[in-house]
Each structure stands twice: as C-alpha cells, then as structure tokens.
DRENSERO-447327 format. One record per residue (C-alpha): residue in three letters; x, y, z. Coordinates in pm, 1 decimal. Each point is the difference from the previous one (the first is absolute). Layout:
(ALA, (X, Y, Z))
...
//
This chain:
(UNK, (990.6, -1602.6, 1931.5))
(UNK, (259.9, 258.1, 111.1))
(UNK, (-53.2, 329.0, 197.0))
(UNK, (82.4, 224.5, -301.6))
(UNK, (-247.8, -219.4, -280.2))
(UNK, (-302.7, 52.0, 292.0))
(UNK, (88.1, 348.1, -26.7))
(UNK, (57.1, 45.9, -362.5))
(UNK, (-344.0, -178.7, -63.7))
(UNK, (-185.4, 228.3, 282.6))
(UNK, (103.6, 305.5, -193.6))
(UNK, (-116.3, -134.2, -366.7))
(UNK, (-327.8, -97.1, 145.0))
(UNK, (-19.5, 331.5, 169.4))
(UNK, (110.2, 227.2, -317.7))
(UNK, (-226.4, -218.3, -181.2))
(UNK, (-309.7, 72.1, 203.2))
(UNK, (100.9, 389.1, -10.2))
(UNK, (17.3, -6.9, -374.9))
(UNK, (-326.0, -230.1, 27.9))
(UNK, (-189.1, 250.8, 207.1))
(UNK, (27.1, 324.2, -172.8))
(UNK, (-168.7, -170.8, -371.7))
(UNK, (-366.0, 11.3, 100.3))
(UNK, (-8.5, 338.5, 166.8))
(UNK, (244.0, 217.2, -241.2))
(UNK, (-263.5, 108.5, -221.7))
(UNK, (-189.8, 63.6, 296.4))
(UNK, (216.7, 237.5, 112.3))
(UNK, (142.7, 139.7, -310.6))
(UNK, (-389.8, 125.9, -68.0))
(UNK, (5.0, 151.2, 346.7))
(UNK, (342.7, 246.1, -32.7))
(UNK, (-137.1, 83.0, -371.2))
(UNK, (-346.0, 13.9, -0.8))
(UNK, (-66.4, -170.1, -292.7))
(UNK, (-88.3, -359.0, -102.0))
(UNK, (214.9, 3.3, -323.6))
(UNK, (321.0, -117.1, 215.2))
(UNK, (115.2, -292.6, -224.1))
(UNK, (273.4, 293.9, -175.4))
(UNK, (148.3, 61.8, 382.1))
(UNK, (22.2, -413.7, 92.3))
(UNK, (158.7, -34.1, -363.4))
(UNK, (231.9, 288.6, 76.9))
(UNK, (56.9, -119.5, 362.1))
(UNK, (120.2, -358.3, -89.6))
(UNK, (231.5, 133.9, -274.2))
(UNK, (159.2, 216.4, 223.3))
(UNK, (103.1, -254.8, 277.7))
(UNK, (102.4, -207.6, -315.2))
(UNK, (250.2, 271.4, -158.1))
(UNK, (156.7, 19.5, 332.9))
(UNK, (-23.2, -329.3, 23.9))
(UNK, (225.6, -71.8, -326.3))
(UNK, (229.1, 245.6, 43.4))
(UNK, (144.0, -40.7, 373.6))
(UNK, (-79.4, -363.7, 45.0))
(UNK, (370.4, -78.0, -145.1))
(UNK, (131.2, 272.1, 274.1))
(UNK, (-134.9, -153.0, 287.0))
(UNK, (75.2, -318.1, -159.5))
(UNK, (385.4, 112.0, 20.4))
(UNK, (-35.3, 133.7, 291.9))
(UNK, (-138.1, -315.2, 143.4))
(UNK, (353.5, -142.1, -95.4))
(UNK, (174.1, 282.3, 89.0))
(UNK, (-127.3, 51.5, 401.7))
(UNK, (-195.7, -335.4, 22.5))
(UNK, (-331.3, -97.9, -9.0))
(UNK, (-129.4, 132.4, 283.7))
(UNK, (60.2, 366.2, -14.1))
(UNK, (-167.6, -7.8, -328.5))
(UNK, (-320.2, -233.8, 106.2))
(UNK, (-61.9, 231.9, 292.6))
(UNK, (-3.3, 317.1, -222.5))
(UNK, (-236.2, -129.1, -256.2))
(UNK, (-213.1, -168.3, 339.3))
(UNK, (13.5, 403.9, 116.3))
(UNK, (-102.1, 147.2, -357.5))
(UNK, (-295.0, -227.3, -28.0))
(UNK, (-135.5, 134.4, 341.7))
(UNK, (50.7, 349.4, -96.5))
(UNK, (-180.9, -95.6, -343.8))
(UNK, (-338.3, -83.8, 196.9))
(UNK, (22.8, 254.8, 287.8))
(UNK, (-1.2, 216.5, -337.0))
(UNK, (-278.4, -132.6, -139.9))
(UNK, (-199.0, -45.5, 339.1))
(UNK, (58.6, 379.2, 93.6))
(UNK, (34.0, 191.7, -340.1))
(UNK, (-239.0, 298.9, -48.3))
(UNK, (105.0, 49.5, -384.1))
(UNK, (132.8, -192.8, -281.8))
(UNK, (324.7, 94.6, 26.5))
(UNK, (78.3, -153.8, 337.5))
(UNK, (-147.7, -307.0, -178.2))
(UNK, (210.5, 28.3, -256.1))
(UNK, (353.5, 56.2, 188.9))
(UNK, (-105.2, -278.2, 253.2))
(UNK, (-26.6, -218.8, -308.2))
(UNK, (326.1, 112.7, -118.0))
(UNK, (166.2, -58.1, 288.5))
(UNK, (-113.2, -372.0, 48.4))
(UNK, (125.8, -52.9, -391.9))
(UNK, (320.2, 122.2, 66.7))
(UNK, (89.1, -165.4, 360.8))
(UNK, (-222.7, -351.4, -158.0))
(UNK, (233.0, -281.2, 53.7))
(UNK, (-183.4, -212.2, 259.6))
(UNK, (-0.3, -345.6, -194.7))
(UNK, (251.3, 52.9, -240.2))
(UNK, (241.7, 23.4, 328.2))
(UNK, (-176.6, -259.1, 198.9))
(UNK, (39.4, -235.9, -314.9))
(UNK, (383.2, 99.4, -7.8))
(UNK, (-8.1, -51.8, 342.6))
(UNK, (-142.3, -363.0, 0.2))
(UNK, (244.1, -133.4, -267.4))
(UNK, (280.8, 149.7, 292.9))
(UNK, (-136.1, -247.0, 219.6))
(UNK, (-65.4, -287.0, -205.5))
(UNK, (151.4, -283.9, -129.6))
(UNK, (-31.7, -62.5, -351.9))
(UNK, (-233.6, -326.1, 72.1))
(UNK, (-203.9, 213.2, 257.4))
(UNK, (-72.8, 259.9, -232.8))
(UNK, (-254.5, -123.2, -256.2))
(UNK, (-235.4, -78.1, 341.1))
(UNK, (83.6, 333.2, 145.2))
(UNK, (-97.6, 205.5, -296.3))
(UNK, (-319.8, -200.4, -7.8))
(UNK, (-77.2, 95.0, 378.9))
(UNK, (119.3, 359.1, -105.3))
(UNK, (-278.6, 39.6, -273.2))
(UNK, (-294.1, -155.1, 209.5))
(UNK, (74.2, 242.6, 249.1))
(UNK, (-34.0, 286.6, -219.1))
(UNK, (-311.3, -212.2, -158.8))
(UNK, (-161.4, -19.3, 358.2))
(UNK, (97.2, 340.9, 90.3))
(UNK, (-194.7, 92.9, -348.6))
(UNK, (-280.8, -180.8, 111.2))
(UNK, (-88.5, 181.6, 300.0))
(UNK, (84.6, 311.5, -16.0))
(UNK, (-235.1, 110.1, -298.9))
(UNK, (-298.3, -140.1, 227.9))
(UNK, (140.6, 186.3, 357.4))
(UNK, (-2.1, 303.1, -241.9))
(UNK, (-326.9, -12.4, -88.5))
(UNK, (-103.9, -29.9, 305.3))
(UNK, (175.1, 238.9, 180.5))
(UNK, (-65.7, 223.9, -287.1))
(UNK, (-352.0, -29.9, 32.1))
(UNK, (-27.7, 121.5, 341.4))
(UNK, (254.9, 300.4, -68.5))
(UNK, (191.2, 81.6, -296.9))
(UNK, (310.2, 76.7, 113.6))
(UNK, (3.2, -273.6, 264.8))
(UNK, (143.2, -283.4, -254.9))
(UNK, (315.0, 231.3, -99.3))
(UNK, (57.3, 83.3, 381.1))
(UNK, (-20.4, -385.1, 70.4))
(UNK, (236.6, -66.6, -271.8))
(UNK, (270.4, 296.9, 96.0))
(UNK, (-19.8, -181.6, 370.4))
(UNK, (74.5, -339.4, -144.1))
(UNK, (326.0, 109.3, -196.7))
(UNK, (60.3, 183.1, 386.9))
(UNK, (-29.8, -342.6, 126.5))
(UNK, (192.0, -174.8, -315.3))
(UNK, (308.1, 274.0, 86.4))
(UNK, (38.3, -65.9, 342.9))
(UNK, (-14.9, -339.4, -49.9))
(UNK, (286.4, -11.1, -283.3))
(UNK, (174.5, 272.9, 261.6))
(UNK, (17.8, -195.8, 321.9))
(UNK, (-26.6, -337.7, -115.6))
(UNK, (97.3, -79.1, -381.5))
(UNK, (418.6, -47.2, -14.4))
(UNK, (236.7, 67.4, -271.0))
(UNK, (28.9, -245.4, -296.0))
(UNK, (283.7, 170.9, -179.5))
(UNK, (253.4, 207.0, 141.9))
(UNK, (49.9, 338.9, -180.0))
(UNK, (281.1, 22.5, -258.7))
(UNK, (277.0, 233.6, -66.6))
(UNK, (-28.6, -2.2, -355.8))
(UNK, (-105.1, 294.5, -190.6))
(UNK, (-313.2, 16.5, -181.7))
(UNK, (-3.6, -61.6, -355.0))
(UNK, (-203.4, 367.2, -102.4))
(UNK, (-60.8, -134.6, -376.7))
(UNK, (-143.5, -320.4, 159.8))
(UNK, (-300.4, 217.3, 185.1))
(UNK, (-95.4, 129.3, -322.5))
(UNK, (-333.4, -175.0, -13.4))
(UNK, (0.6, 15.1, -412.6))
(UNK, (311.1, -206.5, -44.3))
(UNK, (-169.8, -325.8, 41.8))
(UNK, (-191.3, 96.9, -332.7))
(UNK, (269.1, 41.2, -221.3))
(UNK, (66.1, -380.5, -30.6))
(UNK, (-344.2, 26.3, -214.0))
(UNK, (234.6, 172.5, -281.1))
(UNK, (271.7, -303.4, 44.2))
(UNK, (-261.7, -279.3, -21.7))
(UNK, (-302.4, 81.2, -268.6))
(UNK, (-161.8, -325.9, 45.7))
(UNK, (-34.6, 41.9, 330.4))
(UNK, (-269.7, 263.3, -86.5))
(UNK, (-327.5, -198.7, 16.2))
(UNK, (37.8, -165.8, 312.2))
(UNK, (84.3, 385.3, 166.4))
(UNK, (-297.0, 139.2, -130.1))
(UNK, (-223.8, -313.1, 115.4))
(UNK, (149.0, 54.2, 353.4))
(UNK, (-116.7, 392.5, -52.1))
(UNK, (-314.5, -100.8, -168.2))
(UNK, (-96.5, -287.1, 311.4))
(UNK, (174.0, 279.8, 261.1))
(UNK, (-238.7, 278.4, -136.3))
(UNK, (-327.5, -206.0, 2.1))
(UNK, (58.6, -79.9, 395.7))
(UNK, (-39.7, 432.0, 77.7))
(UNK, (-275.3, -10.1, -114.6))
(UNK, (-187.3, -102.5, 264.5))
(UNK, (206.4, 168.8, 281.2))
(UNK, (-97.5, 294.8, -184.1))
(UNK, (-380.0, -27.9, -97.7))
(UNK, (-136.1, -328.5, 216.9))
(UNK, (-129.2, 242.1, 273.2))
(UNK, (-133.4, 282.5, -223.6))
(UNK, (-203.4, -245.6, -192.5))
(UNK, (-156.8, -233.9, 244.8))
(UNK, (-159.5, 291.8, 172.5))
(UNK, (-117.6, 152.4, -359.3))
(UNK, (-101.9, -283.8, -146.4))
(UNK, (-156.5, -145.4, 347.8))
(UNK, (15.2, 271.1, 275.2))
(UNK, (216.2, -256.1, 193.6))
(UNK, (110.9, 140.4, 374.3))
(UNK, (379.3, -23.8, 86.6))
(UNK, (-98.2, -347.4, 164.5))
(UNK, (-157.1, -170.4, -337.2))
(UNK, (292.3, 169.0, -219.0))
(UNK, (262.6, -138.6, 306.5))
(UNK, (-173.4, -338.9, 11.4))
(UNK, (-2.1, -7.6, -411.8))
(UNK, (376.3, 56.4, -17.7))
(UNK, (86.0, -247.4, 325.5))
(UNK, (-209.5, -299.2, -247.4))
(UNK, (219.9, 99.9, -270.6))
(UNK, (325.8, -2.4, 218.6))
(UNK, (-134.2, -363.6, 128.8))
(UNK, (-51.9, -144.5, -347.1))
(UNK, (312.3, 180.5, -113.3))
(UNK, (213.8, -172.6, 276.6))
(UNK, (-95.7, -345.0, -59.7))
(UNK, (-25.4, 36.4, -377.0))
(UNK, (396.4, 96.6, 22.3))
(UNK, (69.0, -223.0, 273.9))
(UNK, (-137.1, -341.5, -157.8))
(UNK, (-93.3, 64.8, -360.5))
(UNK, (321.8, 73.6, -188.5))
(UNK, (185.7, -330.2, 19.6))
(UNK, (-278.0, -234.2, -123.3))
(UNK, (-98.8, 228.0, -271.9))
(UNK, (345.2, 24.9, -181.7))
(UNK, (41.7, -381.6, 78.8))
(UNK, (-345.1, -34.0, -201.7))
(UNK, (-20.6, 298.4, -276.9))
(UNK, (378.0, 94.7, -30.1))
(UNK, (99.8, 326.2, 107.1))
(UNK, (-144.7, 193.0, -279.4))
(UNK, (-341.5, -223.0, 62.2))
(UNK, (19.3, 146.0, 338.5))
(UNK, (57.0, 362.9, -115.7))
(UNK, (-289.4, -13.5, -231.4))
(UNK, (-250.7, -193.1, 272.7))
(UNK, (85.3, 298.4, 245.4))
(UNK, (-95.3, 234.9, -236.6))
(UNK, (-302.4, -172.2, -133.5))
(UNK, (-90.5, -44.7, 348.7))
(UNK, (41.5, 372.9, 92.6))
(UNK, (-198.7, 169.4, -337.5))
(UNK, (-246.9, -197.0, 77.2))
(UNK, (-71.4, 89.2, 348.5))
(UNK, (98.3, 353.2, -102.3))
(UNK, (-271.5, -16.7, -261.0))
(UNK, (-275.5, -126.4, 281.5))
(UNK, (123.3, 301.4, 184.7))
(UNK, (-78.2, 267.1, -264.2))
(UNK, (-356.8, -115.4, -55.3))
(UNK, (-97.6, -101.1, 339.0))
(UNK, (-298.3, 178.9, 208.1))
(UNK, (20.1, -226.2, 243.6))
(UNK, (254.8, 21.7, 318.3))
(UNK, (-12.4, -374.8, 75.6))
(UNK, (147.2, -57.8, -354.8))
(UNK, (329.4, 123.5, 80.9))
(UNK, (-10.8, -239.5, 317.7))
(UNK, (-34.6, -239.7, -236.4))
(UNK, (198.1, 28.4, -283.2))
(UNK, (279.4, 18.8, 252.6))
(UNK, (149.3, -350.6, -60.3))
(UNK, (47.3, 64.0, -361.1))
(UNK, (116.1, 335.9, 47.9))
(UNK, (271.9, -159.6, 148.9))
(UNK, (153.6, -226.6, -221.7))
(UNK, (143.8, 275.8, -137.4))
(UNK, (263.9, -86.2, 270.5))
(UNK, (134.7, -257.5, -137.2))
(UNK, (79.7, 173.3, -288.3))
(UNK, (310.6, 255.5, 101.2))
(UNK, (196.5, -298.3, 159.3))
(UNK, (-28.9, -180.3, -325.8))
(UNK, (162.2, 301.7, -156.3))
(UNK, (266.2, 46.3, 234.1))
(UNK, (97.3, -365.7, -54.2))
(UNK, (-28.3, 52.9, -335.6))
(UNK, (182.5, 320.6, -33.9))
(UNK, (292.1, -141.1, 195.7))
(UNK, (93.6, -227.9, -302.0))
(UNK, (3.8, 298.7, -250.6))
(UNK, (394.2, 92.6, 108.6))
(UNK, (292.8, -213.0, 119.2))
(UNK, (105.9, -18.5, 352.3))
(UNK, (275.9, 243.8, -53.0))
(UNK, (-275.0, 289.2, -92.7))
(UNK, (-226.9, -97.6, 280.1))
(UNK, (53.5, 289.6, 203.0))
(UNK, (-3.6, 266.3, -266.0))
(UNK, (-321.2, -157.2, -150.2))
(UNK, (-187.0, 6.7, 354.9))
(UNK, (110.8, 341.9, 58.7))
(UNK, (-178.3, 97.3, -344.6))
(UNK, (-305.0, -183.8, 77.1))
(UNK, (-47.4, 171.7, 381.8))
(UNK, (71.3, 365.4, -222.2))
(UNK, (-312.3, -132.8, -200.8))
(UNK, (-185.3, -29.5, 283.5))
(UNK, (103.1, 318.3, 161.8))
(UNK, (-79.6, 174.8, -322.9))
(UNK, (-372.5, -200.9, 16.6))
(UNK, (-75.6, 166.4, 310.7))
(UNK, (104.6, 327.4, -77.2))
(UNK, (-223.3, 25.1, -342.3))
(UNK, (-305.6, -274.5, 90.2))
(UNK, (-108.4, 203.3, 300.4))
(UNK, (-71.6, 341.2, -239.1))
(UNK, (-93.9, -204.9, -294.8))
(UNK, (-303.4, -212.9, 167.0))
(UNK, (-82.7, 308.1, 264.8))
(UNK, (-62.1, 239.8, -318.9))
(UNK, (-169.5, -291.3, -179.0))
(UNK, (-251.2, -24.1, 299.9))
(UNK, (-66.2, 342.7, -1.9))
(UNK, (-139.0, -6.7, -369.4))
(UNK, (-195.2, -320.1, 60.5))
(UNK, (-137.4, 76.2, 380.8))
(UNK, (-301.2, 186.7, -103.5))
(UNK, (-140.2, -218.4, -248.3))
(UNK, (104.6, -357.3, 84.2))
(UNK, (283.0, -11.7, 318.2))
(UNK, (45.9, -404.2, -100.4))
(UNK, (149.9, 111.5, -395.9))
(UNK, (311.6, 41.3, 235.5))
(UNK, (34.8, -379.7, 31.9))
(UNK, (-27.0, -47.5, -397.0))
(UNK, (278.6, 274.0, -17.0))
(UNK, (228.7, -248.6, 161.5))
(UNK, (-139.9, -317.0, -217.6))
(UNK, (132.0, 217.8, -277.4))
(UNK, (360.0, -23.3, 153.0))
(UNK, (-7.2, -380.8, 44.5))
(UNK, (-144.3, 38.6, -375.2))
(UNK, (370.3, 133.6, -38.9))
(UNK, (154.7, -261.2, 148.2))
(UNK, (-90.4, -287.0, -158.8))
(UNK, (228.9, 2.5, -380.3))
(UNK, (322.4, 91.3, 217.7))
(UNK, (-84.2, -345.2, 222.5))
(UNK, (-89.6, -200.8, -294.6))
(UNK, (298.5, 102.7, -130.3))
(UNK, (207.7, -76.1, 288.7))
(UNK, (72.2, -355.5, -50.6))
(UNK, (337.2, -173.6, 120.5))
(UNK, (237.9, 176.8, -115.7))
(UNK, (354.4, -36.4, 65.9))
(UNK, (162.2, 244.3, 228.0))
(UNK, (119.2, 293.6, -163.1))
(UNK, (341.4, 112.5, 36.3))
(UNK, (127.0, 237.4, 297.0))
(UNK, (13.1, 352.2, -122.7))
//
C-alpha cells in the first residue's frame, strides 16, 4: 500500500471517530447550554443545518477541488471540522453551537475529496478493492468512536468534543506534512451554473419514470437520520442509559452494520433477486424497529442487533437495481439526481423525526421507531413496482 492510501485511510478513520464521538454526548450537552430536557427540536435543527450547507457548497468545493487540486480543498474541510468541535467543546450559548455547525457544513468535504482522491491514484482494476478498504475504514472509525465518546463523555462533557477537535488537529497536520498532491490544479474556469446545487434535479422533469426510484432513495436516505437524530435522546429516556451504554449500543450497531454490508449483499441478490433483497432488508429492519418500540428491556436491543442489520443489505440491492433504470449515456445525470435526493433527505429527515420525538417523548420515547416503520411502509409499492425495466432514455 502506498504512502498517500496509508494516509488517506488514517484520516477517514480519524473523521470517522470524530463524527463517532460527538453522537452519545450531544444531547448531553445540548440540555446543559439550554436548560431543558426537550432538546430533540435543537439536534433536529442542528443536523439540518450542517446538511443545507452541506448541499449547497459541496459542488463549490467540489470545483474547486478541480480547480486548485485536491489538497488545498481536503485540508480546508480537515480545518473546518476542527473548528466545528472546538465550537461545540467551548460554546457557552446556542449560537456558537449553531455557527460551529455551520461552518463544518459548509467547509464538509473530507470523503467526498478523499474518494476523488483515491480514484487519482488508482487503476481502474485497483479500484473496486480500494473503495472497499475506503468504507471499512470509515465503518471501523464508526465503530469506535461512538464508544470513546461515551466514555470520555461520561467523565466530562465537553471532553469527547475537545478529543474530537484534537483528532481533526492531528488528521490536518498529517494531510499537511505528509499527504501529496493527486491532481495538479487547473487553469480552467469554473463552470458557475455547474455549482448550482439544484441543477442536478431538473433531469427529474426530463425523465418522469425515473420518479419512483428518486423518491425510494429519499424515502431509504430519510429513514437512516433518524437515528443520528433521536438514538441518544431515547436510550437514556426510555432506559436512563449513561454516554457509555448509549456509545456501546451504537458501536454493536456499527459492528453488525459493517459485516451485514460487507458480506450479505451478494448472496442475497444471487438468492432472492434484487427486489427479494430490497424487501428482506426492509422486513428485516421493521421488524427489529418494531422490537425497539415496545421493548423495556436494554438487553433486547443487544439482541435484536443481527436482524436490525439486514437492513444493510437492502440499499446495495437498490443501487444495483437503480443503475439499470437509465442507459449508460444518462449515468451521470441520473447519479447526480439520486445524491440531490439524498442531500434533500438529510436536510428534511433531521426536523421531521426530531419534532416527531418531541410529541411522542413524554408518553412513549420508542413510538419514534414506529414513525420510521411508517416510512419503510412507504416504500414498499414503489419497490414492488420497480421491476426490470428497460433503461429509460437520456433526457
């Protein structure tokens, strides 16, 4: 393995366990700057704003990542992710929170460069096995940070946001002093209607049948904030778990989540067909969902963890699926729809289950989960009526 992969996969494991840390303890502290325990409104609010900023300068810096390299543009998102959590580790008030937040949303382009950066490097036959190392990094990063966070968190509640500000310190330098160029900057000028982050969507208009299969990627995109946004909240309603438990809960999930992806997806398609897959994943998901909402016991979300999970296999299926719905000349324009979708997802999901969770928290914190059954309720005409279609014409 070359220099510049060890380095590329240091820094996804690293902004992995950042991101990882800060999920168990954010309620935490989000309760401490307001003084309330109704803080599932701010997380909602919080998420959708690093999302907004997200989706509308993600195509600059992706430009800009053509225009001056990849570098430049890695080490200023590596910088605005630091900034982020020395926001959040030092804020008095909500509104440091909140421009810390919007900061990181706006300078986020951490993987989407590294990926860009990785396909540089790689030969076409290398880089199937390269993305594969790429996404268990981020998977392993995922893993531990959410259980160093609640850890950390439990002996001081700022510590996990100061330990993740100095990791993105370390992740910066590193990129700085050791990580070389991949693509030399060009001296092109940068296509200004091409940053417009809503032009991707107006190929919906051109293709009408590509309709379903956009809203399933919203619908699948929109179930998965959920539990970024109320996972914490509600294991310490529904049982007064510590930062540690809710870390440890979340590290299972990222465990069975990993493997799920990693060796699941292949045999099931082989065996139920694509759409058989789609369907098991959500099957598999409601259900454990469903044992979520009623359980009273902790050790039942421990073990309903290996069904939860099959759920994974279900979003590759799609993808594989969805691929087939356009010709190869449209490939491009139909991908760039699809990641608009899920842009969109995490811009609206975040406010959507947040308020949700507010309404339910008092009565019954685990009507949350059947909240998101009721999206993969949703789901389930538009993939029966997927089928294999023929590829629809370029717009």
């Amino acid at each position: 393995m070359t220099r510049s992969l060890v380095v590329i996969f240091t820094a996804i494991v690293l902004d992995a366990i950042g991101i990882g840390l800060i999920f168990p303890i954010l309620p935490s502290l989000l309760q401490d700057i307001t003084h309330s325990d109704d803080v599932a409104p701010y997380i909602g609010t919080l998420t959708a704003l690093y999302a907004v900023m997200q989706f509308i300068f993600a195509p600059v810096l992706g430009a800009l990542s053509d225009r001056l390299g990849r570098r430049p543009v890695l080490l200023i998102s590596l910088a605005g992710a630091a900034i982020n959590y020395l926001f959040l580790a030092l804020a008095p008030n909500l509104l440091l929170l909140f421009l810390g937040r919007a900061i990181a949303g706006l300078t986020s382009a951490n993987v989407s460069v590294a990926t860009a950066y990785i396909t540089d490097i790689s030969p076409e036959e290398k880089r199937a096995r390269r993305f594969g190392l790429f996404n268990a990094m981020f998977g392993l990063g995922f893993i531990i940070g959410p259980v160093l966070g609640g850890v950390l968190g439990d002996y001081w509640l700022r510590l996990p946001f100061i330990a993740a500000a100095a990791l993105n310190g370390a992740n910066l330098l590193l990129a700085f002093f050791v990580l070389p160029e991949s693509r030399p900057g060009s001296r092109e000028t940068i296509d200004l209607e091409a940053l417009n982050p809503l032009k991707p969507l107006r190929a919906v208009l051109e293709i009408k049948s590509l309709l379903p299969v956009i809203f399933l990627f919203f619908l699948f995109s929109a179930t998965g904030e959920a539990y970024g946004t109320c996972w914490a909240l509600w294991g310490s309603d529904a049982f007064h778990w510590n930062g540690l438990a809710i870390g440890l809960s979340l590290g299972a999930f990222g465990i069975c989540q990993t493997l799920a992806q990693a060796f699941l997806p292949g045999p099931a398609v082989r065996l139920l067909g694509e759409r058989g897959a789609i369907l098991t994943g959500i099957a598999g998901v409601s259900i454990a969902l469903t044992v979520m909402a009623f359980a009273d016991r902790s050790w039942m979300i421990f073990a309903i963890m290996p069904v939860f999970t099959l759920g994974g296999i279900g979003v590759p299926a799609l993808q594989s699926l969805a691929t087939r719905q356009v010709d190869e000349n449209s490939q491009g324009q139909f991908q760039g729809v699809l990641a608009s979708a899920v842009s969109l997802a995490s811009i609206v999901a975040p406010l959507g289950f947040s308020s949700i969770y507010f309404l339910v928290r008092g009565e019954w914190p685990g009507a949350i989960w059947l909240s998101v059954v009721a999206v993969y309720a949703l789901t389930l005409p538009l993939v029966l009526g997927l089928g294999q279609k023929k590829p629809a014409p370029a717009g």
